[in-house]
C-alpha positions in Angstrom: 21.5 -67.6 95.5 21.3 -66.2 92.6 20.0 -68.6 90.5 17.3 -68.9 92.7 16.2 -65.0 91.8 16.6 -65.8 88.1 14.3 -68.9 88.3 11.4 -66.3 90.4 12.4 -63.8 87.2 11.7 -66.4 84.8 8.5 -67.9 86.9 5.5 -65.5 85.4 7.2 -66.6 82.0 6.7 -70.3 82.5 3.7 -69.8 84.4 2.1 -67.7 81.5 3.4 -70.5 78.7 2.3 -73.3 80.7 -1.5 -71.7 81.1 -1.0 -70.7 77.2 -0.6 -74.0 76.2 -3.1 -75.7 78.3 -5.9 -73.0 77.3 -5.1 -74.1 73.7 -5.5 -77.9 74.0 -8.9 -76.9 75.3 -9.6 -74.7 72.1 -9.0 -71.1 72.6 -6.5 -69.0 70.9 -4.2 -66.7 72.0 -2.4 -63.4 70.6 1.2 -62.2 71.5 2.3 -62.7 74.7 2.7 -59.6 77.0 6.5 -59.4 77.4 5.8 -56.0 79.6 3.6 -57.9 81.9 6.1 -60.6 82.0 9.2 -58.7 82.7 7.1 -56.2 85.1 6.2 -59.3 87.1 9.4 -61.0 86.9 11.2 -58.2 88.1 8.8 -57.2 91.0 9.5 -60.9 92.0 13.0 -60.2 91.6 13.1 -56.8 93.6 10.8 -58.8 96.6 13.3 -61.4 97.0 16.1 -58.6 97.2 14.5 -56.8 100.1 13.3 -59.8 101.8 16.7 -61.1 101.8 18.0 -57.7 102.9 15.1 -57.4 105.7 15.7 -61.1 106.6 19.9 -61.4 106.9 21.9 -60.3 109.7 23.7 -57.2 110.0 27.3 -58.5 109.7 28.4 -54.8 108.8 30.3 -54.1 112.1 31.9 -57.4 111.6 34.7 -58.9 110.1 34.6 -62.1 107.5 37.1 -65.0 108.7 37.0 -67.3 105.5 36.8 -70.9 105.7 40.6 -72.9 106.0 41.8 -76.6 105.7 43.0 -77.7 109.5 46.3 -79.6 109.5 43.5 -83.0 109.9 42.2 -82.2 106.5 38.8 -80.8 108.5 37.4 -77.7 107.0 36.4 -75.1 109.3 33.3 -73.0 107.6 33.8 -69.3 107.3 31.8 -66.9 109.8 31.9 -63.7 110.9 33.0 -62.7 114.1 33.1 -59.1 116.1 36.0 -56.4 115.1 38.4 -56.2 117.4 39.6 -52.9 119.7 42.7 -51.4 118.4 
């Protein structure tokens, strides 16, 4: 997961390199890149893909995490979540 937030960080970056470099096989120069710019936009995608995934998840908060075990078969049962129990 969270390699998938550091590639949107990293997108504007490549974006803005790619469109660099084809802008100067056509002729045109450039100055210095705008590293604000970069990182602003890099980290709005970053803070957009936090609240979308919290916006987007179930709440497991009122839940408890059973984690994933090897069977006595060798099957792997995946982990889950399932509802507290009463005491």
């Amino acid at each position: 997961m969270w390699f998938g937030r550091i590639l949107l960080f990293l997108a504007p970056f490549a974006g803005y390199f790619v469109w660099r470099e084809f802008s100067r096989r056509r002729g045109r120069e450039h100055g210095a890149p705008p590293w604000a710019w970069l990182t602003a936009a890099g980290a709005l995608f970053f803070g957009v893909s936090l609240l979308v995934t919290g916006l987007t998840r179930p709440d497991t908060r009122d839940q408890v995490y059973v984690p994933a075990e090897v069977g006595p078969d060798g099957r792997v049962s995946e982990g889950h979540f399932e509802p507290k129990k009463a005491p």
